[in-house]
C-alpha positions as CSV (number, residue, x, y, z in Angstrom):
1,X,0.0,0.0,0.0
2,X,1.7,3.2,-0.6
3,X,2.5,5.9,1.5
4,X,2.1,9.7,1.0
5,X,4.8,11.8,2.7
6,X,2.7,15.3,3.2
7,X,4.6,18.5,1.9
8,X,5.7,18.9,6.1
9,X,7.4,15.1,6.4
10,X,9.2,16.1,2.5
11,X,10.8,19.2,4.1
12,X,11.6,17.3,7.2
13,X,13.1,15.0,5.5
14,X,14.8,17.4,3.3
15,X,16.4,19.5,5.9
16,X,17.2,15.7,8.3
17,X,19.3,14.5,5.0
18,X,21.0,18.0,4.7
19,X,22.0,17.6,8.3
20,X,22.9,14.0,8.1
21,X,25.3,14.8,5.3
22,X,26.8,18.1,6.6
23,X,25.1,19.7,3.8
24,X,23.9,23.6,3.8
25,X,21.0,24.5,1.3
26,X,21.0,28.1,0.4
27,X,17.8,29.6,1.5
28,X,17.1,29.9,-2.9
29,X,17.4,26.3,-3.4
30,X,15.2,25.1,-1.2
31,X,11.6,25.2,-2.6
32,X,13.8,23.6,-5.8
33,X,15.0,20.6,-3.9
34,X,11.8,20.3,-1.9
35,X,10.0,19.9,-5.3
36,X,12.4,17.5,-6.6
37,X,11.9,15.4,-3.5
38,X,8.2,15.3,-3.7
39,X,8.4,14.2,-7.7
40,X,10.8,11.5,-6.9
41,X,9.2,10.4,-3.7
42,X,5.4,10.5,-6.4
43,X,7.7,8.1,-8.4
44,X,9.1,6.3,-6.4
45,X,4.9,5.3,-4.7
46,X,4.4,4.3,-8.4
47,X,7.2,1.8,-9.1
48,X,6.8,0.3,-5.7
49,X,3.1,-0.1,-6.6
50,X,3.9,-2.4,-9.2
51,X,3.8,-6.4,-9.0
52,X,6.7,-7.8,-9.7
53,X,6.5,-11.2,-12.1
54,X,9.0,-14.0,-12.4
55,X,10.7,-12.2,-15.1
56,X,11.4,-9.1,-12.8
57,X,14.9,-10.4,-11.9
58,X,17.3,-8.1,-9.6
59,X,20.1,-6.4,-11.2
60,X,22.3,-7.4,-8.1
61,X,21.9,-11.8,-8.1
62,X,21.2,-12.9,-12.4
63,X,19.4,-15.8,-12.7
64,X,18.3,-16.6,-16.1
65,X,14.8,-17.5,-16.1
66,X,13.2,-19.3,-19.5
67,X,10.8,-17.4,-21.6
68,X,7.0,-17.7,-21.0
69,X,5.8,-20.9,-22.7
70,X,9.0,-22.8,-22.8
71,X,10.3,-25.7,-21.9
72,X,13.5,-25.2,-19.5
């Protein structure tokens, strides 16, 4: 189920992963990285809304998997 961060938690989490990373964002630059975060967060909700099938393999462990409809 996914989970909307609310434009309060975005700049929480904003200014938490400036701090984190010793990172100072000019006053100027911060509605720009606050926007950012929200469209990558939005995007982020929709990939991890997908199902994931057999053939969805991880990049990090290949294991070649036979096409649909074929005998191994």
């Amino acid at each position: 189920m996914p989970t909307t961060l609310t434009p309060a938690q975005i700049e929480a989490l904003v200014q938490a992963n400036a701090a984190a990373l010793g990172l100072r964002i000019a006053a100027e630059h911060k509605p720009g990285v606050i926007a950012f975060v929200t469209l990558a967060a939005g995007m982020a909700e929709r990939v991890m809304g997908q199902e994931l099938g057999i053939e969805d393999e991880s990049g990090a462990v290949f294991v070649p998997v036979s096409p649909r409809g074929t005998a191994p």
